[in-house]
C-alpha positions in Angstrom: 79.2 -98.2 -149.3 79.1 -101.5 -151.4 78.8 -101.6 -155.1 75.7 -103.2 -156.0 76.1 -106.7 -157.9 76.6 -106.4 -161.3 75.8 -108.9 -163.5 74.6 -107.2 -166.8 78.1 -105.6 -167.0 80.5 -107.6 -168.4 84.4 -106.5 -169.0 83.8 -106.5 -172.7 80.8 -104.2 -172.5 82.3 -101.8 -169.9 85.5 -101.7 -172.1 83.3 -100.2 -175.6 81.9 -98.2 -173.4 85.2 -96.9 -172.2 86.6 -96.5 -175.5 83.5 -95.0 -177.2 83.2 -92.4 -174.3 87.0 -91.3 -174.4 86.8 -91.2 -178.5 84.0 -88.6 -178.6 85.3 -86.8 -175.6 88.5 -86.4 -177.8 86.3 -85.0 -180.4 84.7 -82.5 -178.4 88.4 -81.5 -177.0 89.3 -80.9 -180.4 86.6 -79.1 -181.6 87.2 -76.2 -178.6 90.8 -76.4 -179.2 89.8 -75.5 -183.0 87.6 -72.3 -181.8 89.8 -71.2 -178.9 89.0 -71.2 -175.2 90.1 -69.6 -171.8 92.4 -71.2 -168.9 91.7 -70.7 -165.2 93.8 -71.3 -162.3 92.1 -73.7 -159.9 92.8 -73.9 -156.2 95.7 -76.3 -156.2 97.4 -73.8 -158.6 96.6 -76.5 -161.5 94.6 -75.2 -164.8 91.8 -75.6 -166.0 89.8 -75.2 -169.2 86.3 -75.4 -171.0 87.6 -78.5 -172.6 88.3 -80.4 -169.2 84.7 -79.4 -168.0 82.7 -80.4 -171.5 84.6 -83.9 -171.6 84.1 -84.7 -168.0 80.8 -84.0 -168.8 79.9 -86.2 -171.8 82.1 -89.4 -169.7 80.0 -89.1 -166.4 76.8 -88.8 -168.4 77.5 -91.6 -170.4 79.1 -93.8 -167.6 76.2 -93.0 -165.5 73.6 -93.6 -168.0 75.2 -97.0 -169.2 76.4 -98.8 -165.7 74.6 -97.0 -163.5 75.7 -99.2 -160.5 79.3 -98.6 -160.9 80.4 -95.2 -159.4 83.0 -92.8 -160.8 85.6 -90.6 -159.4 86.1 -88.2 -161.8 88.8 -85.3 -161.5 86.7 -81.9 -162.3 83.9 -83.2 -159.6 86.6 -83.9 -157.1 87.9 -80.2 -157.1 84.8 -79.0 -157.0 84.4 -81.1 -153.8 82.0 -84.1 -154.7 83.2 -87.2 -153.3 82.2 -90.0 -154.4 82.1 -93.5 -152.4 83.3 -96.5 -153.7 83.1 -100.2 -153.6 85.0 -103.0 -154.7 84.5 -101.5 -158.5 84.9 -98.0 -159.9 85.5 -96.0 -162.9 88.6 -93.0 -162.6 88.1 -90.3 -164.7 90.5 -87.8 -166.1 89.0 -86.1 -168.9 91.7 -84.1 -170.1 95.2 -85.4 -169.1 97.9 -83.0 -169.5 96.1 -79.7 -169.2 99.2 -77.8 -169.2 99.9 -79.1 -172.5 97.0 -78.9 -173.9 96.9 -75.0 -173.3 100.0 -74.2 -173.9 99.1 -75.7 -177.9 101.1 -78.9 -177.6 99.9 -82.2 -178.9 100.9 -85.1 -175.7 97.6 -84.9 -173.7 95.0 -87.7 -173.2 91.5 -88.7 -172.1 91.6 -91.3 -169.3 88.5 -93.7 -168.6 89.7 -96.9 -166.3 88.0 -99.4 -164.4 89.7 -100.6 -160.9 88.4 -103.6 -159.1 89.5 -104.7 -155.8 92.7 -102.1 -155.9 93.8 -103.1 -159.3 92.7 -101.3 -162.6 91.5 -104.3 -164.9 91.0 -102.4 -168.0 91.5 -98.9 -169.4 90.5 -96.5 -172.6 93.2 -93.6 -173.2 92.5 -91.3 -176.2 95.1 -88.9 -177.8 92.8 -86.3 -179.7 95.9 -83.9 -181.4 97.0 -87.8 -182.7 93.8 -89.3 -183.3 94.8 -92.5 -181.6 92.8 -94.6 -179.2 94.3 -97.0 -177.0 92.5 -99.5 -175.2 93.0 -103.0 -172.4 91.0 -105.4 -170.8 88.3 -107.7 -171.3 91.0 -110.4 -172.5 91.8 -108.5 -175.5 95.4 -107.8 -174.5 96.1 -103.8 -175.0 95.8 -102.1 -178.6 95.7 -99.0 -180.4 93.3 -98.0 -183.2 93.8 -95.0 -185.3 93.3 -94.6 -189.0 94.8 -97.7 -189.9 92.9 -100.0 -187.9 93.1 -101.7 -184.9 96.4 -103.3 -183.9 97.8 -105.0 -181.5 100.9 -103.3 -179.0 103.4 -105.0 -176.8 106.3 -103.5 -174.9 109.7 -104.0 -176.3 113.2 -105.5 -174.7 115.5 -102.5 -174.4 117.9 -102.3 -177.3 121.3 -102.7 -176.6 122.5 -99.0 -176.8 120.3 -98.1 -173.9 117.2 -96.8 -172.7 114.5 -94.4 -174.1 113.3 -92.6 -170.9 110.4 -90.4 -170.9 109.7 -87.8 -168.1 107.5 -85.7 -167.0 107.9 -81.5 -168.9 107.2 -80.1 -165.6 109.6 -82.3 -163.5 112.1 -81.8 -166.6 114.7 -79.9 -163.9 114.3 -82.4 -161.0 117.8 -83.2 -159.8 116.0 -86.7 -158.2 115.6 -87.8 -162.3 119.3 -87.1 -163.1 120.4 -89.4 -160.0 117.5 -91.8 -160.4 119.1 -92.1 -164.3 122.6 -92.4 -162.9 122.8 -95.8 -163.1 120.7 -96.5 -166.1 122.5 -96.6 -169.6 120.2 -93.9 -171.4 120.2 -93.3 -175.0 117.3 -91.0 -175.2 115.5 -88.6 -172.8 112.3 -87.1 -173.7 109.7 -84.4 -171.8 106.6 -84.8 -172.3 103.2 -84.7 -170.3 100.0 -86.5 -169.8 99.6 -90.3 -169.4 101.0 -90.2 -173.3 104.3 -91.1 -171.6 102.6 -94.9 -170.5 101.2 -94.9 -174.0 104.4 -95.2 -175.5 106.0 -97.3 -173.0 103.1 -99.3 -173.5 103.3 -99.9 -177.8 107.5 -100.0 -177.8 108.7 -96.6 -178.2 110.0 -96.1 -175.2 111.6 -98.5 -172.2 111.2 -96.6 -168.7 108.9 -93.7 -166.9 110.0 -92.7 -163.8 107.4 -90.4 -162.1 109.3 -88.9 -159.1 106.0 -86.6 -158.4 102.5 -86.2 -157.3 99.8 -88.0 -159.7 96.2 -88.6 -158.6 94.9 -91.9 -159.5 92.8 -90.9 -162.4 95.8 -89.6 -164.0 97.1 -93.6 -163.7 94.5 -96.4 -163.7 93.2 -96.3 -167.4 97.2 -96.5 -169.0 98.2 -98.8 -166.5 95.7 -101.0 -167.6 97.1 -100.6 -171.3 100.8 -101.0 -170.3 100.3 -103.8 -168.0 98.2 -105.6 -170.7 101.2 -104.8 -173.0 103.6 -106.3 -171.1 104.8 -103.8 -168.9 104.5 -102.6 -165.3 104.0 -99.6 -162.8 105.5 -100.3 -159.2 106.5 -98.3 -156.9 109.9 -97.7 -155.9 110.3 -100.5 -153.6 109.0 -103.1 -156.4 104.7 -103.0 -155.2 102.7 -102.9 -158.2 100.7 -99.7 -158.0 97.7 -100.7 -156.3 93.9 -98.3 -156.4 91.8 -97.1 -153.5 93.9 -94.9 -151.6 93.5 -92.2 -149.2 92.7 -88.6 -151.4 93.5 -91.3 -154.4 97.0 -89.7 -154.6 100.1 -91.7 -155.7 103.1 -92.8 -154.2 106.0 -92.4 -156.7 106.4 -95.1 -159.4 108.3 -96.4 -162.1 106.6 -97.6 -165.4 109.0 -100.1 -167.5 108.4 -101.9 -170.6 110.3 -105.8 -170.7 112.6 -106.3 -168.0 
């Protein structure tokens, strides 16, 4: 099916939406992580918890009520088996990134709105509630965080001389394909972490090099790779293709996500 023209929406409207959605979905996150909540099991043996449910909630309502025409593919619907079509133009929704952190009481887990258009994601909103930060990209504003000290712009660094900071993914931490992958990198720093946090700080200079060596669905993907792209960065995959949108089940080759070369 064809996405309808869309003339009212322009990037810089679609990207405050973006960013305003993921900000109060945050909020909402942290207010049931404040009172308690339960975790289920869904069938891909992935969790699940109120706080996915409520934010995915509050994004498709609001994406839905602002730019009607643009459809979303949103993680929560697609396990529960609505499929959406797409056009040229649609939103990827992951409302709680890094679920496995987020019940297990640790801080690096996001909320992911991004915008793809023909294949590419052209511009992205990524909240971190337990860090109150809000990172956003697009609409020719270059990529940027705001937190309590404003809004600022973020770039990707050159690698220092002593090596790399690699960040990988807590439940790949064990994969022998990320110790030989690493074999011929100088590293001064590995980290484990989840959630699309790990393109977040690519993305503002704290760390050089993601290599994902496992499944991701594209709504884990589209809104940082807009901010790290728009930083300065990149995602390819491991034969140099940037990390294109639109695929079959939307599920992810393996990728690499670097800062400067």
């Amino acid at each position: 099916m064809n996405t309808p023209s869309m003339p009212a929406y322009e990037d810089g409207f679609l990207l405050d939406l973006a960013l305003r959605l993921a900000d109060e979905a945050a909020e909402l996150i942290r207010a049931i992580r404040a009172r308690g909540f339960a975790t289920k099991v869904k069938t891909d043996s992935s969790p699940v918890t109120e706080a996915d449910h409520a934010a995915e909630k509050h994004i498709l309502a609001g994406l839905r009520a602002h730019a009607p025409a643009i459809p979303v593919v949103a993680e929560e619907e697609v396990a529960a088996g609505i499929m959406t079509d797409t056009g040229r133009a649609f939103w990827l929704v992951d409302p709680l990134d890094g679920t496995r952190e987020f019940a297990a009481g640790r801080d690096d887990f996001t909320v992911n709105i991004g915008l793809v258009r023909d294949g590419r994601p052209v511009l992205g909103a990524v909240a971190l509630p337990a860090y109150h930060q809000l990172y956003g990209a697009g609409a020719g504003r270059g990529a940027f965080r705001i937190d309590a000290n404003g809004t600022q712009a973020i770039h990707v660094r050159t690698p220092p001389a002593q090596g790399l900071t690699v960040l990988a993914s807590r439940h790949y931490a064990d994969d022998p394909r990320l110790k030989e992958f690493l074999g011929g990198h100088t590293i001064a720093h590995l980290g484990n972490i989840g959630s699309a946090a790990k393109f977040i700080r690519v993305a503002e200079g704290l760390a050089d090099l993601y290599p994902r060596l496992g499944t991701t669905m594209e709504w884990d993907t589209a809104a940082p790779q807009a901010v790290v792209e728009a930083a300065g960065g990149s995602i390819t995959t491991p034969d140099g293709r940037v990390l294109g949108y639109g695929k079959p089940g939307f599920r992810n080759p393996h990728f690499l996500c670097r800062g400067a070369a």
